[in-house]
The first five atom37 places (N, CA, C, CB, O) and aatype in JSON, in Angstrom:
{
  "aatype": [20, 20, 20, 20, 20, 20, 20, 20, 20, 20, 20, 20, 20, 20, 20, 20, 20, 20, 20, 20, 20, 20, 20, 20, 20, 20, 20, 20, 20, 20, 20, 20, 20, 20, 20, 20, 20, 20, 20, 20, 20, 20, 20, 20, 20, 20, 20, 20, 20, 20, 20, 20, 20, 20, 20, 20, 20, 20, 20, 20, 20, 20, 20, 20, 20, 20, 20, 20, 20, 20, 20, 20, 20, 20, 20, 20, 20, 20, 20, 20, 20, 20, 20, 20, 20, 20, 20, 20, 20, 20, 20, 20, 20, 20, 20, 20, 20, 20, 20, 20, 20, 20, 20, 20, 20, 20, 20, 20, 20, 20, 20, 20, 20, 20],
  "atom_mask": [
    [1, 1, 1, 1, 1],
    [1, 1, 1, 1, 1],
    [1, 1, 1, 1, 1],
    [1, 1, 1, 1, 1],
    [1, 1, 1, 1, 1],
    [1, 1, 1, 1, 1],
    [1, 1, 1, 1, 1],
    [1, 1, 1, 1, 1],
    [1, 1, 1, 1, 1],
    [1, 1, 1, 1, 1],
    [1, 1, 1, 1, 1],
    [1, 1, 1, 1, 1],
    [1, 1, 1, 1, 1],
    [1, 1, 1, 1, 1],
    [1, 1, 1, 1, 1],
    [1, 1, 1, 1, 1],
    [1, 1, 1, 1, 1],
    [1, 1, 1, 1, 1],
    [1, 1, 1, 1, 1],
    [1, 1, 1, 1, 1],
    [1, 1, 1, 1, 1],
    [1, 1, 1, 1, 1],
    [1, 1, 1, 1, 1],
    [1, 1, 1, 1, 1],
    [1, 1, 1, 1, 1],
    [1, 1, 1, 1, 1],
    [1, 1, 1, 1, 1],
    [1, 1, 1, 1, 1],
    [1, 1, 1, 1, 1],
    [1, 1, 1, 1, 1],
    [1, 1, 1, 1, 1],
    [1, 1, 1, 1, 1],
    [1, 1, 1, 1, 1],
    [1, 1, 1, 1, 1],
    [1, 1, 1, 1, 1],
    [1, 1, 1, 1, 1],
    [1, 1, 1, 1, 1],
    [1, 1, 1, 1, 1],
    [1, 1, 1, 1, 1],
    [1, 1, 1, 1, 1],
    [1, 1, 1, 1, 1],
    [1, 1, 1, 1, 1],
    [1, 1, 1, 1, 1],
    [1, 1, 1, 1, 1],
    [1, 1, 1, 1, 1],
    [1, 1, 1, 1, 1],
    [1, 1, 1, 1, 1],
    [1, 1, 1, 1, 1],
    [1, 1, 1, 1, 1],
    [1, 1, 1, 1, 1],
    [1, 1, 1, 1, 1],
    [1, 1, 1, 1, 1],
    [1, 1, 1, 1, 1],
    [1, 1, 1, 1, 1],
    [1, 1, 1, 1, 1],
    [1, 1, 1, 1, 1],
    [1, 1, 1, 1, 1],
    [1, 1, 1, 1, 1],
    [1, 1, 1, 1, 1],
    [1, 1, 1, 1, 1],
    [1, 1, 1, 1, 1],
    [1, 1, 1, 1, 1],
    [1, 1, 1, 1, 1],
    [1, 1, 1, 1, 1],
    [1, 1, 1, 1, 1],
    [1, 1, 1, 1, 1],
    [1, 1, 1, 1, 1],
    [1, 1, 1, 1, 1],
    [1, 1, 1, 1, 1],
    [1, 1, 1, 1, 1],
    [1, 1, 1, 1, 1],
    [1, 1, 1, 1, 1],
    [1, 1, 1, 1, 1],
    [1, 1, 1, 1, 1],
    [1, 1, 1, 1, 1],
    [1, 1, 1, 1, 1],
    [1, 1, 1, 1, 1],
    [1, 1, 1, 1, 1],
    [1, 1, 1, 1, 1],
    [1, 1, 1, 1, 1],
    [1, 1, 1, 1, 1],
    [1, 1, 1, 1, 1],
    [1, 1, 1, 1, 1],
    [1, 1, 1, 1, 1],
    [1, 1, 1, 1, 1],
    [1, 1, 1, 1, 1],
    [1, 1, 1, 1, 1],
    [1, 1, 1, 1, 1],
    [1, 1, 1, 1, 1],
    [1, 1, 1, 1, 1],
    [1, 1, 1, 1, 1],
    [1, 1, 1, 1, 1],
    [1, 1, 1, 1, 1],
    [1, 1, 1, 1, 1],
    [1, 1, 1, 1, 1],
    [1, 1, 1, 1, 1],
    [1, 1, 1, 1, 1],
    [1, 1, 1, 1, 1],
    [1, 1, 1, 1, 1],
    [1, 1, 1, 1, 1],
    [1, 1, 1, 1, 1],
    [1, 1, 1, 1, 1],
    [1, 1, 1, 1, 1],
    [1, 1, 1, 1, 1],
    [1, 1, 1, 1, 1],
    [1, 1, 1, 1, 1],
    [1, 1, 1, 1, 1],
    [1, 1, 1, 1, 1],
    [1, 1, 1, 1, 1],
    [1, 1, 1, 1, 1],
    [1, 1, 1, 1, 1],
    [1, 1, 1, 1, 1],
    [1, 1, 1, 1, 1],
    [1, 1, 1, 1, 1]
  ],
  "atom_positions": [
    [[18.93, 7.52, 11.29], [17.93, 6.65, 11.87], [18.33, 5.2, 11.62], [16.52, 6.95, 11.28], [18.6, 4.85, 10.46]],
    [[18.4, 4.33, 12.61], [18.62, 3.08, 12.6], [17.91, 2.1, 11.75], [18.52, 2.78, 13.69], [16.69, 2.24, 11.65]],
    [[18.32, 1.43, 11.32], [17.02, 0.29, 10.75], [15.78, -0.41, 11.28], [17.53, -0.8, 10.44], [14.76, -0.73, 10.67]],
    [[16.21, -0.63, 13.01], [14.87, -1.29, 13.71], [13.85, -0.06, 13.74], [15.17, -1.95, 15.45], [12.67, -0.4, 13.72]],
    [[14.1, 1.22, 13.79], [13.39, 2.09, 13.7], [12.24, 2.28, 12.77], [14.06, 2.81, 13.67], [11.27, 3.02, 12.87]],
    [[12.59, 1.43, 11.81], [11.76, 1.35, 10.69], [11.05, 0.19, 10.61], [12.44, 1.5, 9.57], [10.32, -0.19, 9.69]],
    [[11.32, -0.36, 11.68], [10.25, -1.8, 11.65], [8.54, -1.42, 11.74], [10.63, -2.9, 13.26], [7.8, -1.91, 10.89]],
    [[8.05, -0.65, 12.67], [6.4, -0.34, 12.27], [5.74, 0.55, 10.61], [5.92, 0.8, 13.68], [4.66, 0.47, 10.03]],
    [[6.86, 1.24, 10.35], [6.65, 0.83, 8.73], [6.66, -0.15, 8.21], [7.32, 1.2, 7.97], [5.76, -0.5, 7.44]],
    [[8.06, -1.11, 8.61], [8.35, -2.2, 7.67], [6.73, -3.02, 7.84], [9.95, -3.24, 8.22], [6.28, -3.65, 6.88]],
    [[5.95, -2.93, 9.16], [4.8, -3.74, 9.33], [3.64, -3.74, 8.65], [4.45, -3.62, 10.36], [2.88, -4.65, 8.31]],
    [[3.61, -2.18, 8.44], [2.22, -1.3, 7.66], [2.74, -1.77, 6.18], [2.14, 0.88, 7.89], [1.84, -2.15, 5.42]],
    [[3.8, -1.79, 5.79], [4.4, -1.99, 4.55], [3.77, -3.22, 4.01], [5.91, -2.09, 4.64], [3.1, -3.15, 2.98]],
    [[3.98, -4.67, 4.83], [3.81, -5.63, 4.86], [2.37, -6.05, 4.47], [4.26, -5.88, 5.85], [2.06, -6.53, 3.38]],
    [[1.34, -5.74, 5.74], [0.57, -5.12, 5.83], [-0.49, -4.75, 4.78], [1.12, -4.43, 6.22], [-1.44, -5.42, 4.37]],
    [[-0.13, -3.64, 4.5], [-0.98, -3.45, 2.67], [-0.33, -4.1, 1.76], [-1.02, -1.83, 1.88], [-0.97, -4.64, 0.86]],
    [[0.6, -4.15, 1.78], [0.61, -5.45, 0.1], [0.04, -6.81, 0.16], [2.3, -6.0, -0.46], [-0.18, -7.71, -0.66]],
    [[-0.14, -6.57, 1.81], [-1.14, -8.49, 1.91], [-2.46, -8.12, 1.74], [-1.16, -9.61, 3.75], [-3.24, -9.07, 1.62]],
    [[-3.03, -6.81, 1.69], [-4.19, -6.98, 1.88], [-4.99, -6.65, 0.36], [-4.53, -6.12, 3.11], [-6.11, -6.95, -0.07]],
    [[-3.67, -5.81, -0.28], [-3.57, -5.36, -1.73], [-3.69, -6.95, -2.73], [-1.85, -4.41, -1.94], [-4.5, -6.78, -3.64]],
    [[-3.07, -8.38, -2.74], [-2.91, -8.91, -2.86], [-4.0, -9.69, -2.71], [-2.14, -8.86, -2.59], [-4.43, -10.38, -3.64]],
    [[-4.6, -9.65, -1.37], [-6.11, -10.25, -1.56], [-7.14, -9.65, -1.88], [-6.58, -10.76, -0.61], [-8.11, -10.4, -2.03]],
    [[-7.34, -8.44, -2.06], [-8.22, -7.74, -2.88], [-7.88, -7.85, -3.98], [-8.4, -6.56, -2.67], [-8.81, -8.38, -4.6]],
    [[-6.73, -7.57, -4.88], [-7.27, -8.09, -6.34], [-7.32, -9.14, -6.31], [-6.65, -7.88, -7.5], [-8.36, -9.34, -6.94]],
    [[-6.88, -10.24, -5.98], [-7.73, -11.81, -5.98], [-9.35, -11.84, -5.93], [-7.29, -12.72, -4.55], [-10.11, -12.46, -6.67]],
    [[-9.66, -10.93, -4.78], [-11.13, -11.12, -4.38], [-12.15, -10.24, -5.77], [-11.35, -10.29, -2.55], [-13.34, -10.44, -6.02]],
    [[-10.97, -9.02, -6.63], [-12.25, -8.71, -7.42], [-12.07, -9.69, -8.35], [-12.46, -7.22, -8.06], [-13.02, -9.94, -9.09]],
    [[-11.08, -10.28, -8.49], [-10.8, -11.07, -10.09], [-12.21, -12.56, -10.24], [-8.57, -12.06, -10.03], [-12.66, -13.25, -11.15]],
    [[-12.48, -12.41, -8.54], [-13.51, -13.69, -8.03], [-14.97, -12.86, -9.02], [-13.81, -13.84, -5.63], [-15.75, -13.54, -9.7]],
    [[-15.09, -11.03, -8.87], [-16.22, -10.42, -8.83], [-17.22, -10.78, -9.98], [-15.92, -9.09, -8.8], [-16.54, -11.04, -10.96]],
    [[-18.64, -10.92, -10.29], [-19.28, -10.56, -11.22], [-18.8, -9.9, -12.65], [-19.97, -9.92, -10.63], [-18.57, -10.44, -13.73]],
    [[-18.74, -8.62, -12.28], [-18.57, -7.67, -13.51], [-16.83, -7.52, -12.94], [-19.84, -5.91, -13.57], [-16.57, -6.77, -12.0]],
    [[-15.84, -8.27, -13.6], [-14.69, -7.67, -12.92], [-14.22, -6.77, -14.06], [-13.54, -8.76, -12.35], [-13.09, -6.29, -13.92]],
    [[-14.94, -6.44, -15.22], [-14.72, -4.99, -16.03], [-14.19, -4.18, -15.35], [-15.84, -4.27, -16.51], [-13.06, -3.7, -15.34]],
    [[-15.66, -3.95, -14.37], [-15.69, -2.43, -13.37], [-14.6, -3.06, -12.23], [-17.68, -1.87, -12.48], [-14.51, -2.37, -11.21]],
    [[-14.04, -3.9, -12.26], [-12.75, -3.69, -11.11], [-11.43, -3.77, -11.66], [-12.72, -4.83, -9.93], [-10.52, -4.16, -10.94]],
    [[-11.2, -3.41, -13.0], [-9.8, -3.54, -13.62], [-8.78, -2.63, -13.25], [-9.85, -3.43, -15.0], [-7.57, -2.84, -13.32]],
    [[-9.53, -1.22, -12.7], [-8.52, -0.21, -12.49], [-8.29, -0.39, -10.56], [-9.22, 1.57, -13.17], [-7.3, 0.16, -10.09]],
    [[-8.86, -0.84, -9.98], [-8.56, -1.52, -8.61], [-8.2, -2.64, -8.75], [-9.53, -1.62, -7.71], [-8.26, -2.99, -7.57]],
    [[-7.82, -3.56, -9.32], [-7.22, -4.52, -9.98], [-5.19, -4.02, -9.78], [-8.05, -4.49, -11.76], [-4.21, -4.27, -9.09]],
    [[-5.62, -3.19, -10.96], [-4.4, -2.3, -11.57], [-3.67, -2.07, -10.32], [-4.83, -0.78, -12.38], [-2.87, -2.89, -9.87]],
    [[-3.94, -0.92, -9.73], [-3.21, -0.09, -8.58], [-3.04, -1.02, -7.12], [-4.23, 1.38, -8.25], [-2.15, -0.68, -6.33]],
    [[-3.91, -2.19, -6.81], [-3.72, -3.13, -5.84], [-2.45, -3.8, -6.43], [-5.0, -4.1, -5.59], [-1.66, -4.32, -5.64]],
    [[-2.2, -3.82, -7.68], [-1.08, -4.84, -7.79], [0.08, -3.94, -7.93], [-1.22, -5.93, -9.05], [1.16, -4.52, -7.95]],
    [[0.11, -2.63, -8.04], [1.04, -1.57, -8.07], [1.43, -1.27, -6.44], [0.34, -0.24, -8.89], [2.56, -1.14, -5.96]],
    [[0.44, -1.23, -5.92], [0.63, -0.7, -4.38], [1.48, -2.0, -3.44], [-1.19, -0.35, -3.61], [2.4, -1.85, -2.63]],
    [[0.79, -3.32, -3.9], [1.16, -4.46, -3.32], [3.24, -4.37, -3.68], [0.05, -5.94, -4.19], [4.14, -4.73, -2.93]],
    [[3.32, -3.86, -4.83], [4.54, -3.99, -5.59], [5.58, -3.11, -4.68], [4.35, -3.42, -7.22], [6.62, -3.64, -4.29]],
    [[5.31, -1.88, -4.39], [5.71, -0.85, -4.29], [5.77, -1.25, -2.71], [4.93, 0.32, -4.96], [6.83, -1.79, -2.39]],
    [[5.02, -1.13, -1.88], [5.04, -1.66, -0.51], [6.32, -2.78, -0.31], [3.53, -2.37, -0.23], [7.07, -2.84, 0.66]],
    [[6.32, -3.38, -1.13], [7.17, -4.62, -0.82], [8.64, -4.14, -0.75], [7.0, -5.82, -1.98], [9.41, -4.23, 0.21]],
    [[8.95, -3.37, -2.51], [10.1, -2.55, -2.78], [10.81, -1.84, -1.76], [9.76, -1.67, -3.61], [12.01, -1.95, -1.5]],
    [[9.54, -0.73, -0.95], [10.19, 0.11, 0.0], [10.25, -0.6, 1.54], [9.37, 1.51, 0.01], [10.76, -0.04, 2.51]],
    [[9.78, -1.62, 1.55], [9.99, -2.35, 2.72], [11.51, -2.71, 2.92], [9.12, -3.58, 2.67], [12.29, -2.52, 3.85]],
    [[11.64, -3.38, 1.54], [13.14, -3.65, 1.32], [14.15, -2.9, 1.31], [13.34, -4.09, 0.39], [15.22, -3.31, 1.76]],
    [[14.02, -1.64, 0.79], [14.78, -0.35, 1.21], [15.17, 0.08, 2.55], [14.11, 0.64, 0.81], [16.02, 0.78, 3.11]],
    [[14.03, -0.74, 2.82], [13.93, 0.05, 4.47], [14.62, -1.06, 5.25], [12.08, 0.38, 5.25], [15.06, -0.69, 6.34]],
    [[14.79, -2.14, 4.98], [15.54, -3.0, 5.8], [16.84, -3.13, 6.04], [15.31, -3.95, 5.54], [17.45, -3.43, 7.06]],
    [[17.42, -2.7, 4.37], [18.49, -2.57, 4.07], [19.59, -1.11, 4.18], [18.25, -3.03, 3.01], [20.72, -0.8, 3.83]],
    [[18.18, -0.38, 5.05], [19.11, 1.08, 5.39], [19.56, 1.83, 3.43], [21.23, 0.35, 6.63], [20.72, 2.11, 3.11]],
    [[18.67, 1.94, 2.71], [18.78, 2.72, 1.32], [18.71, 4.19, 1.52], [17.59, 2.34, 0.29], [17.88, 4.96, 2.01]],
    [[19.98, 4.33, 0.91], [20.13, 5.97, 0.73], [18.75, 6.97, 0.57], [20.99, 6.2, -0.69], [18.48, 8.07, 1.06]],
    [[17.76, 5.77, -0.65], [17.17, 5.95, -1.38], [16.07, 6.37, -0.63], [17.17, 5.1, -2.17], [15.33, 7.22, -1.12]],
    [[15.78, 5.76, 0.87], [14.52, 5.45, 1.55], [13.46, 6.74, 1.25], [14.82, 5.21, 3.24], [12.24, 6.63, 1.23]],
    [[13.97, 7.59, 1.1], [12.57, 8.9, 1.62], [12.08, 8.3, -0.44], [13.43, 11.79, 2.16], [11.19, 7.47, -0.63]],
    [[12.62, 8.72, -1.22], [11.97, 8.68, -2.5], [10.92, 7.08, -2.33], [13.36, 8.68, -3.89], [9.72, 6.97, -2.58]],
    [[11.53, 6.39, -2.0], [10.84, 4.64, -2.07], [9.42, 5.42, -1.52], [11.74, 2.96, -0.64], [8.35, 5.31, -2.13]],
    [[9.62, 6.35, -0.04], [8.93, 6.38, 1.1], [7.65, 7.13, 0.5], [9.73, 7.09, 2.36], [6.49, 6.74, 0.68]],
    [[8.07, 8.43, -0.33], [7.1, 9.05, -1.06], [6.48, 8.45, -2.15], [7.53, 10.07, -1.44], [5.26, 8.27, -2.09]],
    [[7.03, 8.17, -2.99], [5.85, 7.4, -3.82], [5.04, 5.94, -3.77], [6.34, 7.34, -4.96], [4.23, 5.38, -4.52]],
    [[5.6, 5.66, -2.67], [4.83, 4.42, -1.72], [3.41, 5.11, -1.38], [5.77, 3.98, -0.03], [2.35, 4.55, -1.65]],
    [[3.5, 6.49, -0.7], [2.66, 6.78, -0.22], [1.57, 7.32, -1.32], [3.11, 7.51, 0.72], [0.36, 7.17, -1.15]],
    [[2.07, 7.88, -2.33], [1.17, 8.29, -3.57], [0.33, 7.22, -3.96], [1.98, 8.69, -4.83], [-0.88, 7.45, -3.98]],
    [[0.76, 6.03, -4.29], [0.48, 5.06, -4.57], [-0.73, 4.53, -3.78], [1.5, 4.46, -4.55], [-1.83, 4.23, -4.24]],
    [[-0.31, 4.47, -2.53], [-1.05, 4.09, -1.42], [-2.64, 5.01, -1.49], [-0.02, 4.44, -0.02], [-3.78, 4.63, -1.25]],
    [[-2.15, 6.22, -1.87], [-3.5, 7.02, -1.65], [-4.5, 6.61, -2.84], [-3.24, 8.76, -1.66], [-5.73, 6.55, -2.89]],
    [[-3.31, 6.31, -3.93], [-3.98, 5.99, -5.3], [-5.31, 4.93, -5.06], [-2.77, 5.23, -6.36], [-6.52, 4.99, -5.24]],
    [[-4.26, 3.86, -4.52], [-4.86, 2.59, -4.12], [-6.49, 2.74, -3.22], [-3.61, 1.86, -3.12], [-7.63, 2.46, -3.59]],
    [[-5.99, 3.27, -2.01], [-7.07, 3.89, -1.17], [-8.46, 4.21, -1.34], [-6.71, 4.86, -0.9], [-9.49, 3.88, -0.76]],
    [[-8.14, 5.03, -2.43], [-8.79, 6.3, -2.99], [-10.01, 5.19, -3.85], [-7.51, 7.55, -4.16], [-11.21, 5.1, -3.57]],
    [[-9.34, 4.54, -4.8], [-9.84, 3.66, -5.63], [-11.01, 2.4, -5.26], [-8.7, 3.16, -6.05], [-12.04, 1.97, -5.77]],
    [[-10.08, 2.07, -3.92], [-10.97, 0.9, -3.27], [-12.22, 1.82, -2.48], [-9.92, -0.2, -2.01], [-13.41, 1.54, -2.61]],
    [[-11.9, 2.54, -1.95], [-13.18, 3.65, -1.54], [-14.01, 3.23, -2.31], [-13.06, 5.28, -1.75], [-14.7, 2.28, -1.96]],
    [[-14.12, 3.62, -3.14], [-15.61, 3.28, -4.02], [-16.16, 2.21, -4.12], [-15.63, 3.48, -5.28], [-17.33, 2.22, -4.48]],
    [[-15.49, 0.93, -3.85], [-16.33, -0.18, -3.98], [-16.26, -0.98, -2.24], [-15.67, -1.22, -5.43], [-16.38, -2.18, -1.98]],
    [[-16.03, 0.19, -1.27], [-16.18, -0.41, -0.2], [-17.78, -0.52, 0.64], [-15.18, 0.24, 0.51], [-18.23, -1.14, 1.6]],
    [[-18.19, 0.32, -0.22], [-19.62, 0.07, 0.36], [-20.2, -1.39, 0.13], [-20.63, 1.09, -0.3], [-21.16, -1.69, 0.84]],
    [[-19.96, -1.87, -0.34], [-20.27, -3.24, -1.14], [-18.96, -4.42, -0.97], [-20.46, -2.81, -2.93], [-19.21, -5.6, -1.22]],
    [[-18.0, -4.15, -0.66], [-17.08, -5.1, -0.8], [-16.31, -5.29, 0.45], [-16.26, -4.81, -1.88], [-15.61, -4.33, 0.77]],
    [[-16.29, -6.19, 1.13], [-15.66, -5.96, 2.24], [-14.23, -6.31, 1.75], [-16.24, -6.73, 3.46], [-13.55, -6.12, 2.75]],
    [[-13.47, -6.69, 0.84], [-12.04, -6.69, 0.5], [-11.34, -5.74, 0.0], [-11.79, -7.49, -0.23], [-10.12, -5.66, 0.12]],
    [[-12.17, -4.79, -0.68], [-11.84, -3.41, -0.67], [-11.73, -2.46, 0.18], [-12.4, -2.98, -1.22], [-11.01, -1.46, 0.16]],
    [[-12.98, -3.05, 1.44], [-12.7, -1.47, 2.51], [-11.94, -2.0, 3.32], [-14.02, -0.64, 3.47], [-11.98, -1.32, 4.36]],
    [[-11.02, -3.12, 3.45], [-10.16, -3.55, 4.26], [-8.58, -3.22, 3.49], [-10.56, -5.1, 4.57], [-7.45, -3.51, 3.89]],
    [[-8.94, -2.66, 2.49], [-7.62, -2.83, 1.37], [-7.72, -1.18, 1.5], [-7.87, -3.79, -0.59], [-6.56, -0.77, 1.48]],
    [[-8.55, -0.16, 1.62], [-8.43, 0.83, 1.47], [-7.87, 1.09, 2.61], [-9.34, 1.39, 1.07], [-6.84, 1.76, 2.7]],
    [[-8.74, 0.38, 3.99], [-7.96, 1.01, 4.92], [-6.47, 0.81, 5.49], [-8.64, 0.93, 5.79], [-5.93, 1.6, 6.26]],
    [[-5.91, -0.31, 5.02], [-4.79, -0.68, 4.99], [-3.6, 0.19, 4.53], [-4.92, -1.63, 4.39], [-2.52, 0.51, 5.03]],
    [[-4.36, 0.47, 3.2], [-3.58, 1.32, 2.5], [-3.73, 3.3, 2.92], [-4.07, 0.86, 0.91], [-3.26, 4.19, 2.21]],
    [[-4.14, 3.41, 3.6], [-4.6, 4.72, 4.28], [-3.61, 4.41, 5.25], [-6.25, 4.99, 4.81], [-2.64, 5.17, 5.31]],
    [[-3.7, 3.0, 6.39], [-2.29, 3.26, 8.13], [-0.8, 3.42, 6.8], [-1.93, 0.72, 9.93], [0.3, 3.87, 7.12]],
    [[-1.24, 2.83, 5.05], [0.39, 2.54, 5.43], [0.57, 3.64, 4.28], [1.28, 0.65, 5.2], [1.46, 3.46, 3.45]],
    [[-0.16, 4.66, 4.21], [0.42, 5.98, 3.26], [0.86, 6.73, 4.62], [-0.94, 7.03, 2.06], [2.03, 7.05, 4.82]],
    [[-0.08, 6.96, 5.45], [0.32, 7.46, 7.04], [1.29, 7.62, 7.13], [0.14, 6.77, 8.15], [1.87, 8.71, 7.06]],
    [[2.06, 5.89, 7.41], [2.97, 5.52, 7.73], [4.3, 5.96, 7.27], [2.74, 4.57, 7.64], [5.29, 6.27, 7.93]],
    [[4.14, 5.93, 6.11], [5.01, 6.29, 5.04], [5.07, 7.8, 4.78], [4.58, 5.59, 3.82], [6.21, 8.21, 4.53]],
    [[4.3, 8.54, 4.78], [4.6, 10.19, 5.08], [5.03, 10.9, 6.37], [3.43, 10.89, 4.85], [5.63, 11.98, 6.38]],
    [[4.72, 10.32, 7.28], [5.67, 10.34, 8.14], [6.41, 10.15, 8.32], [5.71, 10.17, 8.65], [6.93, 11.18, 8.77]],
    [[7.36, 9.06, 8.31], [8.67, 8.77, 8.02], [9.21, 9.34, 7.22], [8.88, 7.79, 7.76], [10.25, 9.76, 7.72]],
    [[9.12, 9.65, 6.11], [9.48, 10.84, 4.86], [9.94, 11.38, 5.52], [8.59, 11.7, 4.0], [11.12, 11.38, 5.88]],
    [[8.76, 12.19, 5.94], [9.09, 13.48, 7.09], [10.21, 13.79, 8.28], [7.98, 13.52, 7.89], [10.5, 14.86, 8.82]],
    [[10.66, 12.6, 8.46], [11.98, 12.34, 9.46], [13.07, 12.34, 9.08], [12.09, 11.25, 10.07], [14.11, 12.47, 9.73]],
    [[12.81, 12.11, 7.21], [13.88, 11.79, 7.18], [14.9, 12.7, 6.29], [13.75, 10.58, 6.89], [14.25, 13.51, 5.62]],
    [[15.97, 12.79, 6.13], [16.59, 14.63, 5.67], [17.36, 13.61, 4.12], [18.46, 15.86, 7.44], [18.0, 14.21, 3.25]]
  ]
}
């Protein structure tokens, strides 16, 4: 698989680590940011990791499916986490869903790739 092929990942990639990035900014703004340390945590893991396998992916890495899978773990981690405070937060349910197109994204491509 070519490298431009991987550009609508590389986008989703992009994508959630920007949105990962402003959600933990936005809880660090929160009230009680106690209760947002572990969405805190994994926004800055997911933001990390997104970026990593973006770069893999640009650069054509042997490595890509492993980057690709635990991007996506991550992603669900992330997801999963902001769920809970999306009823209430609109930087979370924009961060969850972000991170939901770009676990998608990223298990699929896995999936393509041998």
């Amino acid at each position: 698989m070519h490298n431009s092929q991987y550009q609508p990942v590389i986008d989703a990639l992009a994508a959630c680590a920007a949105e990962c990035e402003h959600c933990a900014t936005a809880c660090l703004q929160e009230d009680d940011v106690k209760m947002m340390v572990r969405c805190i945590q994994l926004d800055r893991d997911c933001s990390a990791i997104c970026r990593v396998t973006a770069d893999a992916l640009a650069r054509g890495s042997d490595n890509a499916k492993v980057f690709l899978e635990a991007c996506a773990a991550i992603c669900a981690a992330c997801g999963e986490e902001c769920e809970k405070h999306a009823p209430h937060m609109d930087h979370c349910r924009a961060c969850a869903e972000a991170c939901r197109r770009c676990e998608e994204a990223c298990r699929s491509l896995a999936q393509q790739i041998y």
